[in-house]
C-alpha positions as CSV (number, residue, x, y, z in Angstrom):
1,X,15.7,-50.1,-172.8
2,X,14.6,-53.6,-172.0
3,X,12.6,-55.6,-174.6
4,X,9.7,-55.9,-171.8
5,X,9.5,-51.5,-171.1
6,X,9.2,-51.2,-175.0
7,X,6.2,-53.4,-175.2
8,X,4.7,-51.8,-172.5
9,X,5.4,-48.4,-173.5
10,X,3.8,-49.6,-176.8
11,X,0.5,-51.1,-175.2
12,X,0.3,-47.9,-172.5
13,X,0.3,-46.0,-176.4
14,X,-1.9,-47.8,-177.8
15,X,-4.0,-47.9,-174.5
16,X,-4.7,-44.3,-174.4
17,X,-4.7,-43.7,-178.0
18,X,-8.1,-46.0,-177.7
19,X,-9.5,-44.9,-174.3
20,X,-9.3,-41.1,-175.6
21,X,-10.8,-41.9,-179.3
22,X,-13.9,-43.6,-177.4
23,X,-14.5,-40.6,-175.1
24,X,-14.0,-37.9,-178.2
25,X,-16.5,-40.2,-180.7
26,X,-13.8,-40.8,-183.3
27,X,-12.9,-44.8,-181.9
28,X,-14.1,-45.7,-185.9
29,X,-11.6,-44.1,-187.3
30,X,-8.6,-44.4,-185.0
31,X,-9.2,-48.3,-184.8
32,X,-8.9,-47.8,-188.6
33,X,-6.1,-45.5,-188.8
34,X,-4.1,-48.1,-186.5
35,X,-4.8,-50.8,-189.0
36,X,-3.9,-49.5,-192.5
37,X,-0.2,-49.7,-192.1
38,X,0.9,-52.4,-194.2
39,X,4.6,-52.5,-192.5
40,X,2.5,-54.2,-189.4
41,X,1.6,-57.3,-188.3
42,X,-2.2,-57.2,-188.2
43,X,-2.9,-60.4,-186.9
44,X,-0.7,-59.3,-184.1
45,X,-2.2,-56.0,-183.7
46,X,-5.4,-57.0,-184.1
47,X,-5.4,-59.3,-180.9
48,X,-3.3,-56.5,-178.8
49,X,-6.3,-54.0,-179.9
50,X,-8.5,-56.5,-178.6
51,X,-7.4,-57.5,-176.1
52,X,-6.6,-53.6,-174.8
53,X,-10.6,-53.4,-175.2
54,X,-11.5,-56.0,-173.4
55,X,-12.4,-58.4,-176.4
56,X,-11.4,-61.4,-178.4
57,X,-11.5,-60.5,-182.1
58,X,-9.0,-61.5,-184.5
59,X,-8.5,-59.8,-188.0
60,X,-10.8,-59.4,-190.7
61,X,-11.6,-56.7,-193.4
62,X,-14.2,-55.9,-191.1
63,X,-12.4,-55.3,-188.4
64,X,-13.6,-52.5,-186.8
65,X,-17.1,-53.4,-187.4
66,X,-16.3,-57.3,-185.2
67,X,-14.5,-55.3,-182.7
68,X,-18.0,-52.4,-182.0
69,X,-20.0,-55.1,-182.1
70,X,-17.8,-57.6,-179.7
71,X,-17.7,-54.5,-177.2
72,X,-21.3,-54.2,-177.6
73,X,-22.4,-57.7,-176.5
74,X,-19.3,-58.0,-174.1
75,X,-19.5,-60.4,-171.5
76,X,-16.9,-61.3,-168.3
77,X,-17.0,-65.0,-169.3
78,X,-13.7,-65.3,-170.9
79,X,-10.1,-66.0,-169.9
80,X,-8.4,-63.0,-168.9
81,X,-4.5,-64.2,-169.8
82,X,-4.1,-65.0,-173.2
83,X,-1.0,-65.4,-175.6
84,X,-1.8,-62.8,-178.7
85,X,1.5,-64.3,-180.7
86,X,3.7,-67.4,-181.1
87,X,7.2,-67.1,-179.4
88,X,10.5,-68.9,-180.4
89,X,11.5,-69.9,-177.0
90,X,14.6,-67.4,-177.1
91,X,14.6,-66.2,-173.7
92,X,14.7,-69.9,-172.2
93,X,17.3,-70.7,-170.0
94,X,20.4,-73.5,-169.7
95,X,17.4,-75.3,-168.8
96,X,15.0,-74.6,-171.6
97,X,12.7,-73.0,-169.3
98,X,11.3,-69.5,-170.5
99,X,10.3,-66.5,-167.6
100,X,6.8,-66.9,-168.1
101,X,7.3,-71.0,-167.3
102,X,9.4,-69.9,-164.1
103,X,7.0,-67.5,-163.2
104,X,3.9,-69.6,-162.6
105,X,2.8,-70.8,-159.9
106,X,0.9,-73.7,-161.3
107,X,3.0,-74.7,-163.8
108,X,-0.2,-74.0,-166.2
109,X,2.7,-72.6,-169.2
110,X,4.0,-75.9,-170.9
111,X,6.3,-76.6,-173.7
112,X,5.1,-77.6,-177.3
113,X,8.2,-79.4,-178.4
114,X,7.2,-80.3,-182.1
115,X,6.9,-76.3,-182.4
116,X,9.5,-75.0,-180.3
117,X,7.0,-73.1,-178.4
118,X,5.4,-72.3,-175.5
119,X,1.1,-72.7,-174.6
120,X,-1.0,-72.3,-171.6
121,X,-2.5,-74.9,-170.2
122,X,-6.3,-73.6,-169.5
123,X,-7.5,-76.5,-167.1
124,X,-4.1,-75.3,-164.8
125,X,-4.2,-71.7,-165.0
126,X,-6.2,-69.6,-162.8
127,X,-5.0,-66.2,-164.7
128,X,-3.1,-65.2,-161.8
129,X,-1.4,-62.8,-164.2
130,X,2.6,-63.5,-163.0
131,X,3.4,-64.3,-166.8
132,X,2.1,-61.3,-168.5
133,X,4.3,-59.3,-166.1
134,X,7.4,-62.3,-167.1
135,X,7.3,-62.5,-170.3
136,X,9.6,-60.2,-172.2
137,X,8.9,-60.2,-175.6
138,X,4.8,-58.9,-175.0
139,X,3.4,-61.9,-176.2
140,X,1.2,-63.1,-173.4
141,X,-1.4,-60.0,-172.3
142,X,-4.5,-59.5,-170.0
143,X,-7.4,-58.4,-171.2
144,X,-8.6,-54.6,-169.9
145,X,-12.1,-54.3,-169.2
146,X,-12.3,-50.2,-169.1
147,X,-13.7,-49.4,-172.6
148,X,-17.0,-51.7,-171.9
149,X,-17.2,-50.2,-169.1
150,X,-17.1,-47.3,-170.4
151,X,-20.2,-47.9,-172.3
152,X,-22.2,-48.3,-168.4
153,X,-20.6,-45.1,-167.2
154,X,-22.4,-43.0,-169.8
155,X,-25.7,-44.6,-168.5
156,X,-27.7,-43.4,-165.7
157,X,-26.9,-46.9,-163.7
158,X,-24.9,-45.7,-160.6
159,X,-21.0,-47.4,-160.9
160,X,-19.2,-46.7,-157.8
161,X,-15.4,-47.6,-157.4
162,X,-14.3,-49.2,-154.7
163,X,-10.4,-48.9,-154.4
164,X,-7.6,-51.0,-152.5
165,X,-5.7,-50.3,-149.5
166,X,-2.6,-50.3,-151.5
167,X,-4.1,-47.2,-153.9
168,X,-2.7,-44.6,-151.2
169,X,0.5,-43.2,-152.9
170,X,0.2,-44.6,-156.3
171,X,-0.7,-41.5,-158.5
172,X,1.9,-39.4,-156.1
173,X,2.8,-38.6,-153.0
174,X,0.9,-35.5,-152.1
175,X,-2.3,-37.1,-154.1
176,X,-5.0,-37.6,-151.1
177,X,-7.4,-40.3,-151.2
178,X,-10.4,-37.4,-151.8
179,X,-8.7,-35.9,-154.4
180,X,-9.0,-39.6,-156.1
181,X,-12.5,-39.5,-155.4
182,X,-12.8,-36.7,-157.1
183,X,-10.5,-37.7,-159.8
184,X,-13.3,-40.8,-160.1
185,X,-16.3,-38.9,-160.3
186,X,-14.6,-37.0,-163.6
187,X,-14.6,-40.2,-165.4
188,X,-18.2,-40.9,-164.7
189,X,-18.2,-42.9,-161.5
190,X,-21.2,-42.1,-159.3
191,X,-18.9,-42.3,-155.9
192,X,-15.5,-43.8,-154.9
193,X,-14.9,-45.9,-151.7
194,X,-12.2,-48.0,-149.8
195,X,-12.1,-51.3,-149.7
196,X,-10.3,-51.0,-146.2
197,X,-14.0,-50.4,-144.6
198,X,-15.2,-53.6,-146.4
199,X,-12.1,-55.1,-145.1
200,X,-12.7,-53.6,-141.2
201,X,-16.0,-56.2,-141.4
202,X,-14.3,-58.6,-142.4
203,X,-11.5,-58.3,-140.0
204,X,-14.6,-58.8,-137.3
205,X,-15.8,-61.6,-138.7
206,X,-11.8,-63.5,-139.1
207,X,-11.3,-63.0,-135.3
208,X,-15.1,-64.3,-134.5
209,X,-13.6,-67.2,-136.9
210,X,-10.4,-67.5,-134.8
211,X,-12.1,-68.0,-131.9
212,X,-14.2,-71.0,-133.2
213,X,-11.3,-72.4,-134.6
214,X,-8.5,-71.9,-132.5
215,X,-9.2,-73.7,-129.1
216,X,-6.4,-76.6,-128.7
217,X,-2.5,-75.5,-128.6
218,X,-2.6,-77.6,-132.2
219,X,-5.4,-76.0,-133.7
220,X,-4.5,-73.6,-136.3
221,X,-6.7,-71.3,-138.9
222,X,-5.6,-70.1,-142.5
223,X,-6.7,-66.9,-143.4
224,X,-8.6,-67.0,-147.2
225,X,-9.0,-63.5,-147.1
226,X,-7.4,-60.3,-150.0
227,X,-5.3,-63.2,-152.1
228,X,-6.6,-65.0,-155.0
229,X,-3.3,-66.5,-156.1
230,X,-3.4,-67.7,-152.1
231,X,-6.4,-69.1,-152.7
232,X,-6.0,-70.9,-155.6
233,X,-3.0,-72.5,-154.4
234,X,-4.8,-74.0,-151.4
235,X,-7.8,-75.1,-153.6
236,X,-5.2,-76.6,-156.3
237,X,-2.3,-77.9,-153.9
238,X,-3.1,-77.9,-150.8
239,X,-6.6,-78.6,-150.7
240,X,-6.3,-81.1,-147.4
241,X,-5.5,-78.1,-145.9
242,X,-9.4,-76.6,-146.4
243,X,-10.8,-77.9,-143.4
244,X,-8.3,-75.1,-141.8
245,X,-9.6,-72.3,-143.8
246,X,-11.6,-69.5,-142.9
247,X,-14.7,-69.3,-145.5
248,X,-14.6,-65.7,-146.0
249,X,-14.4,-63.5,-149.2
250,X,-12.3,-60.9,-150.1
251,X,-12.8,-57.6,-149.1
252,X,-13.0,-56.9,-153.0
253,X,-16.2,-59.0,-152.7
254,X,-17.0,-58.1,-149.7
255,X,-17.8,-54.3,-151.0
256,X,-19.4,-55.6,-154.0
257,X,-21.6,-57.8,-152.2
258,X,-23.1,-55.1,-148.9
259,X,-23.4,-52.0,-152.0
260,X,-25.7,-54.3,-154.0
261,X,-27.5,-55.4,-150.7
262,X,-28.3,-51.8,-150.2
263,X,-28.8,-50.9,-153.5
264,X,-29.5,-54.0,-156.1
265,X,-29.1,-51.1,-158.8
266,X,-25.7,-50.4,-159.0
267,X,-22.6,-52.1,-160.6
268,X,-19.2,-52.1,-159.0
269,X,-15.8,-51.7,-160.4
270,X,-12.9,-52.9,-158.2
271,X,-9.6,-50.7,-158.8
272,X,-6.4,-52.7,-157.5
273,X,-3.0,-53.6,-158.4
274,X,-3.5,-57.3,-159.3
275,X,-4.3,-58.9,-162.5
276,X,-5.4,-62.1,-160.7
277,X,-8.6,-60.1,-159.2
278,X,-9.9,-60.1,-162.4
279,X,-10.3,-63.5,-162.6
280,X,-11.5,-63.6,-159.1
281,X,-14.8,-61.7,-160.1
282,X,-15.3,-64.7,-162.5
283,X,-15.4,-67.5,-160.2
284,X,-19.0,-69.3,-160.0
285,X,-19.7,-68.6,-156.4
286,X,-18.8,-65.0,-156.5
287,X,-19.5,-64.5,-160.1
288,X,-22.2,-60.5,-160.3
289,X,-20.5,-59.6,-156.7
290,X,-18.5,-57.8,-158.6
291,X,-18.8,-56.1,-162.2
292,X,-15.2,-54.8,-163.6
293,X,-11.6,-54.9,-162.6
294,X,-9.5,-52.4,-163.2
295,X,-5.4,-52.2,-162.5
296,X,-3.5,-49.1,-161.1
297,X,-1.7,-48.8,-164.2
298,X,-4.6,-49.2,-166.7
299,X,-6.4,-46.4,-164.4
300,X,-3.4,-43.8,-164.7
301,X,-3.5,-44.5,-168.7
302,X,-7.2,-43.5,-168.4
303,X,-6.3,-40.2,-166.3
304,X,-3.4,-39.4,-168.9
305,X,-5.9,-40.1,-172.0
306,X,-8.7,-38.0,-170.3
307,X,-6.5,-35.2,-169.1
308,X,-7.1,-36.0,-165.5
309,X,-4.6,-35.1,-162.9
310,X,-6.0,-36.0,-159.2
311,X,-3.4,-33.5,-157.7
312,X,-4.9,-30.5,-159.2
313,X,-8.5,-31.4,-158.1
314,X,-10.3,-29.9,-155.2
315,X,-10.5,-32.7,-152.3
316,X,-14.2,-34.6,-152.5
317,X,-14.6,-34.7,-148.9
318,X,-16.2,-37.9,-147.2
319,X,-16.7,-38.5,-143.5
320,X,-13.7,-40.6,-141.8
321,X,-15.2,-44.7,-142.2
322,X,-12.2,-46.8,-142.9
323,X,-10.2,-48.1,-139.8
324,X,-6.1,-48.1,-139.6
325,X,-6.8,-51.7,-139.4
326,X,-8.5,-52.2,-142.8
327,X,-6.2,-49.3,-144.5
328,X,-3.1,-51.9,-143.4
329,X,-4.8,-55.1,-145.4
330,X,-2.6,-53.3,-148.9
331,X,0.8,-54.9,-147.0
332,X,1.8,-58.2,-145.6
333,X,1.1,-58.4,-142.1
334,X,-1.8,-55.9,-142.3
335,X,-4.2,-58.7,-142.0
336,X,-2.9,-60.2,-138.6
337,X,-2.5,-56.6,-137.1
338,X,-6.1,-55.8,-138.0
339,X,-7.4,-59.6,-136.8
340,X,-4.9,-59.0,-133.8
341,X,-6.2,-56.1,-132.3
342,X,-10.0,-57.0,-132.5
343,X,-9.2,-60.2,-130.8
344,X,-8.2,-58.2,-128.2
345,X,-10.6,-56.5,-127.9
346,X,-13.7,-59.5,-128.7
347,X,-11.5,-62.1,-126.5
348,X,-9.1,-60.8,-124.7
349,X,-8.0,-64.0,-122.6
350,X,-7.0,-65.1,-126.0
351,X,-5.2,-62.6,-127.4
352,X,-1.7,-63.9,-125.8
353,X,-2.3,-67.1,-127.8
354,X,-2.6,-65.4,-131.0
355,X,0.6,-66.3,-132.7
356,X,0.0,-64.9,-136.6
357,X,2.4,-65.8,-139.3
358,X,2.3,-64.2,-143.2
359,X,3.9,-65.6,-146.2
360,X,5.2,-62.8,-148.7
361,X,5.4,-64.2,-152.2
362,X,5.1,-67.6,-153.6
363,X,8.1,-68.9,-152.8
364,X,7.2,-68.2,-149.2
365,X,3.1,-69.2,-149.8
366,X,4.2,-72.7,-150.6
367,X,7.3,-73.4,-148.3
368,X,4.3,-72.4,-145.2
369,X,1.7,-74.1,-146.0
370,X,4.3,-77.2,-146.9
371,X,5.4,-76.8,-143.2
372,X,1.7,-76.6,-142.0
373,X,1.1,-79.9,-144.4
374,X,3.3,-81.2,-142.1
375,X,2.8,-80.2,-138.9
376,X,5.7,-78.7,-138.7
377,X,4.5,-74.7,-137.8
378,X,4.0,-73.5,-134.5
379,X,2.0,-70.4,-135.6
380,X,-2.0,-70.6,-135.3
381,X,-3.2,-67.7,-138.1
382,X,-1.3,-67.9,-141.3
383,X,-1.9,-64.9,-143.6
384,X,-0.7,-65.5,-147.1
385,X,0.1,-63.1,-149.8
386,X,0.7,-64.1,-153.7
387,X,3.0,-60.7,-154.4
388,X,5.9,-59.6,-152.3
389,X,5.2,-57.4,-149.8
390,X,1.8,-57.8,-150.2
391,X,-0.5,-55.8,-152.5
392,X,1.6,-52.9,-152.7
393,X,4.2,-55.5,-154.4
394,X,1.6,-56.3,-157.4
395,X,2.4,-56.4,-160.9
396,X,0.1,-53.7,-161.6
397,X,1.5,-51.2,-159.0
398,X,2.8,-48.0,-160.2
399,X,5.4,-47.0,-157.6
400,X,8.0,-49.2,-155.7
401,X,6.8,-52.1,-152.9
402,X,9.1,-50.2,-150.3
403,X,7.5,-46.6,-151.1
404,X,4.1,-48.3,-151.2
405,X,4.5,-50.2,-148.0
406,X,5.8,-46.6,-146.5
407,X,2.3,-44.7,-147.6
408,X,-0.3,-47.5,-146.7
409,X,1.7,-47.4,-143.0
410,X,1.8,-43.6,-143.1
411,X,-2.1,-43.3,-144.0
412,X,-3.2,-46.1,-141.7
413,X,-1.4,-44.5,-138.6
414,X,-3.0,-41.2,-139.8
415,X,-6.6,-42.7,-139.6
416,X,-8.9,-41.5,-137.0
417,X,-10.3,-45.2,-136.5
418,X,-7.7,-47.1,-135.2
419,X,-10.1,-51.0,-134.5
420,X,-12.3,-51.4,-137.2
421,X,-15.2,-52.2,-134.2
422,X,-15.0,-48.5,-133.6
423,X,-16.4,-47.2,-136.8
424,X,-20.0,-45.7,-136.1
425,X,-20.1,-45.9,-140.2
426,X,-19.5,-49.5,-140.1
427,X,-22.1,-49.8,-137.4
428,X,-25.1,-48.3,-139.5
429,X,-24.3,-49.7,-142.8
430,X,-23.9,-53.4,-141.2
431,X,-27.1,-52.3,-139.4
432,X,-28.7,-52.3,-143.0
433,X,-27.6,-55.4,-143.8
434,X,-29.5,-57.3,-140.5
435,X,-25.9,-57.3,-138.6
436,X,-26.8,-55.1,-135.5
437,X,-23.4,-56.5,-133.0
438,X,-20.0,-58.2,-133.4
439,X,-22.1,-61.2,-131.8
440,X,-24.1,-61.2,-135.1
441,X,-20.9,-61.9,-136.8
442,X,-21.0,-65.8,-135.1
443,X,-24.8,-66.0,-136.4
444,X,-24.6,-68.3,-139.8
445,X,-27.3,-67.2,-141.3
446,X,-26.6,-63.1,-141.2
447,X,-23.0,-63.5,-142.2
448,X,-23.6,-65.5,-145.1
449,X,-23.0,-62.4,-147.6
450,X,-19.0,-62.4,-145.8
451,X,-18.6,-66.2,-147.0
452,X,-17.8,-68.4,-149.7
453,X,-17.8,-72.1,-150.4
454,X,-14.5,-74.0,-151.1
C-alpha cells in the first residue's frame, strides 16, 4: 500500500468515526476516546480532528471543549489548505523539489532552507487543493465543512443541495440521480438539484456573450465559467488577457445565487469533486452565494457513517429540467457543445464561425492561454479546465476520469432536453427572476445575478 492510501484510509476512518458520533450524540466522548492514547501524536491529531470538522484548533487539555465551541461559532473565513505537520523533505526529487511543490500551479509551496522544510505561501495560494491530493506523507489537508453544517440541517432553515454534472456515476453505476435525491433528503437536506440547469442559463447567457464579442476574424472570447483554478490563473498570470473574458459565474454560483433570489431563506450546499470550489465560495464578490462545499468523497464517508446506501432507496422523482447541454459541463468540451448548439440556434449565420478550443489540465491551461498571449491561436472560444478531463478528472472524484466521462455522456444523451433554450422549467424559474426571453440575457441590468467582476 502507498504511504498516500494509508493516510487516506486513516482520515476516511477518522472521518466517519466523527460524522457518526455527532448524529448518535456521543461526539464528547469519541473526540475524547481519540485523544487519550498516549502512543499518539496529539498535536498532530489534534489539527487532523480539526481540520476533518471544519475548524482550526490545536491541542489543549480542553480539547474537546475548544473544538464544540470552534464548531459552534464556525465561520467560512479561513484558508481551506493548510499543513497540520512539519515534513523532512524526503520525497523531493534529484532536484529538491517535493510533489506537493510540483503540483502547484502557482508555485504558492516554497522551500524553508534553514529548516529543511517545506510552507505555503498564503499571498500565492488560492487553495486550489492539487497538493493535498500530492503530498504523500498526509501532511497538507483541506478543511471539511460537513459537521457545521450539520448543525443547520437539524434546524428548520431549508438547505438544498445542488450537485455537479460530474455526480452521475460516482456512488455506482446503477445509482440514478433520484435515488441521490433521495439519498439527500435522508441526511436532512430539504431538496437536491443539478447544477446542469443552472449551467443551461448560463450556457444562454455565454453564447449571447459570444456574439458581442466575437465580430472580427481576430476577436476571440475566454470562457470564465465551471473552473476556479482557470480562473485564478487568468487573474494571477494572465490577467492582460481579462479584457477577453466572459464575466460570468460558475454555475456553482449561479444555483446559489437564483435559489436565494426566490427564496432569501434558504442556505445552499454545493456537492462537487473539487477542493478548489471551496475556496471559490469565499471569494469577496461571490462570498453568501453559496453556504458549504462538500466533495464526492467526503459525501460517500457521510453515507457509509449514516448507513445510507442511494441504491437501495426508492427513486425521488422530479420532473425532467436539466438540458443534455448543462448535464455535459462535468467533462472537457461540455462547455463548447452546450455554447455551440445555442449559438445555433440564437445566431445561426454565426455558428460556422464558432471555432471552440478546451484546455484539459494545467499543463494544457497555461500552454493556451500562452499561445493566446501571443496571438498565436486561431480558435475564438477557449474553455479551460484545471483537472484532466474535466470535472470528472477532480481530486475528489470517486471513480476513474474515463468511467466518469462515460456516464456524464451516457446521461446527457439520455436527457429529454437536448438545448438548454428548450426547458419550460428554465423558462418559469428565469421568469421569476425578471428574465422573461433569451433577449433578456443581453439586458445588463437583469443578468447581473449571472456575473462577476474581475
Amino acid at each position: 500500500m502507498r504511504e498516500v492510501d494509508f493516510f487516506m484510509i486513516m482520515y476516511n476512518y477518522l472521518f466517519k468515526t466523527i460524522v457518526k458520533a455527532y448524529y448518535e450524540g456521543n461526539f464528547d466522548e469519541k473526540i475524547k476516546e481519540l485523544m487519550e492514547d498516549d502512543n499518539i501524536n496529539k498535536e498532530y491529531l489534534s489539527l487532523v480532528i480539526s481540520s476533518l470538522c471544519g475548524v482550526e484548533v490545536g491541542y489543549s487539555e480542553n480539547y474537546t471543549a475548544d473544538l464544540k465551541a470552534a464548531i459552534k461559532v464556525y465561520s467560512s473565513d479561513h484558508k481551506v489548505v493548510s499543513k497540520v505537520m512539519e515534513c523532512d523533505m524526503d520525497c523531493a526529487d534529484i532536484n529538491g523539489e517535493t510533489p506537493c511543490q510540483k503540483s502547484c500551479p502557482f508555485s504558492a509551496i516554497v522551500t524553508d532552507k534553514e529548516n529543511h522544510t517545506t510552507c505555503i505561501d498564503n499571498d500565492k495560494c488560492t487553495d486550489c487543493g492539487f497538493c493535498v491530493e500530492a503530498c504523500t506523507d498526509g501532511k497538507i489537508l483541506d478543511k471539511i465543512e460537513f459537521i457545521p453544517l450539520a448543525n443547520l440541517l437539524r434546524e428548520n432553515t431549508p438547505v438544498i443541495a445542488t450537485v455537479a454534472p460530474a455526480i452521475i456515476g460516482q456512488f455506482g453505476k446503477d445509482v440514478s440521480i433520484n435515488q441521490l435525491r433521495a439519498a439527500f433528503k435522508k441526511i436532512g437536506f430539504a431538496d437536491m438539484i443539478e447544477v446542469a440547469f443552472f449551467a443551461d442559463m448560463l450556457t444562454i447567457k455565454e453564447a449571447v456573450e459570444f456574439d458581442h464579442l466575437v465580430r472580427h476574424k481576430h476577436d476571440f472570447m475566454i470562457t470564465s465559467c465551471c473552473c476556479p483554478m482557470w480562473v485564478g490563473m487568468l487573474k494571477r498570470v494572465y490577467s492582460d488577457l481579462e479584457t477577453h473574458v466572459s464575466p460570468s459565474i460558475s454555475p456553482m454560483v449561479a444555483s446559489g445565487r437564483v435559489l436565494k433570489k426566490i427564496n432569501p431563506e434558504c442556505k445552499v450546499v454545493f456537492i462537487g469533486p473539487c477542493i478548489a470550489k471551496k475556496a471559490e465560495i469565499k471569494d469577496k464578490d461571490i462570498i453568501g452565494d453559496i453556504d458549504y462545499v462538500m466533495t464526492f468523497q467526503e459525501l460517500k464517508t457521510v453515507f457509509e457513517a449514516l448507513d445510507i446506501n442511494p441504491a437501495e432507496l426508492e427513486e425521488d422523482i422530479s420532473t425532467e429540467y436539466a438540458s443534455r447541454g448543462g448535464r455535459l459541463y462535468g467533462r472537457t468540451g461540455g462547455v463548447s457543445i452546450a455554447v455551440g448548439d445555442v449559438i445555433g440556434r440564437m445566431y445561426p449565420e454565426k455558428h460556422s464561425t464558432f471555432y471552440p478550443i478546451q484546455a484539459s489540465g494545467v499543463m494544457q491551461c497555461k500552454e493556451i492561454l500562452s499561445k493566446a498571449q501571443k496571438g498565436e491561436i486561431e480558435a475564438n472560444f477557449i474553455e479551460g479546465m484545471g483537472c484532466v478531463g474535466g470535472c470528472v478528472g477532480g481530486p475528489k472524484a470517486i471513480i476513474p476520469r474515463e468511467e466518469g466521462r462515460r456516464f456524464v455522456n451516457d446521461f446527457a444523451d439520455s436527457s429529454d432536453i437536448k438545448v438548454s433554450m428548450d426547458s419550460s422549467c428554465m423558462d418559469l424559474i428565469l421568469k421569476k427572476i425578471d428574465i422573461n426571453s433569451a433577449n433578456d440575457f443581453k439586458d445588463k441590468e437583469k443578468i447581473e445575478i449571472f456575473e462577476r467582476k474581475f
